[in-house]
N, C-alpha and C positions, 0 to 999 in steps of 0.2 A: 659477508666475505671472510672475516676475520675465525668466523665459525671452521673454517677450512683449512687452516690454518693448523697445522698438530705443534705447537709450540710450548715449549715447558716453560712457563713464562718466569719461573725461580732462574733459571738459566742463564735469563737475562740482563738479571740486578747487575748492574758494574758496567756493563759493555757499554760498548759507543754505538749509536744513535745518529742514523745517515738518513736523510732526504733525498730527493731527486737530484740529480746532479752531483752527487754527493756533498750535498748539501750540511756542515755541524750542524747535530740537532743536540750535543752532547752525551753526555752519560747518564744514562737508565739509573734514575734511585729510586724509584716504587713504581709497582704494579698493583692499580685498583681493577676493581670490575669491570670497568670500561675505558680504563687510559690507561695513560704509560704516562710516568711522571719523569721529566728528563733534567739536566742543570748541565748549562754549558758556562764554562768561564772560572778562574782562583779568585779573583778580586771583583769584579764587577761578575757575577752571576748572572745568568738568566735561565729564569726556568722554564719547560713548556709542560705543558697537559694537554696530549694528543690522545684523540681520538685509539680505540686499538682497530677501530675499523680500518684504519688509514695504513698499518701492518700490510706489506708485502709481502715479506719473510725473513728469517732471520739465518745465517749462515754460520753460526758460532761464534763471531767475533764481533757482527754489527749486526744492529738490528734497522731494517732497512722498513722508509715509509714513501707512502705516495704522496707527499706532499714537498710542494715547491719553497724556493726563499721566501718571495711572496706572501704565499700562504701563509707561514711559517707563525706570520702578527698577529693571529686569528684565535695563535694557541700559547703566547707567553703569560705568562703569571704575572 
């Protein structure tokens, strides 16, 4: 899916990072070949490593994923 996706993933670094429901996922600090590395939080951080399959689209300011709060345990650091 993510293939479909025309996304300039440099674009990304710094933006905010939304889940379903708009969900914090935080702010994008690196793009690997297969994930999106995110960090929410100043003092107690958490990071996640999502999937970029999980990439719905990006709209210039967030980068939006298919995945729930829930979910969300699946992909903290």
């Amino acid at each position: 899916m993510s293939g479909n996706l025309n996304i300039n993933w440099s674009d990304v670094i710094k933006k905010e990072a939304r889940g379903s429901s708009d969900y914090d996922l935080g702010e994008v600090q690196e793009i690997s070949e297969d994930y999106v590395i995110t960090e929410r939080g100043v003092v107690d951080k958490t990071r996640f490593m999502i999937p970029k399959t999980l990439v719905s689209n990006f709209d210039g300011h967030n980068l939006h994923f298919n995945l729930s709060e829930q979910d969300s345990s699946k992909y903290k650091q």
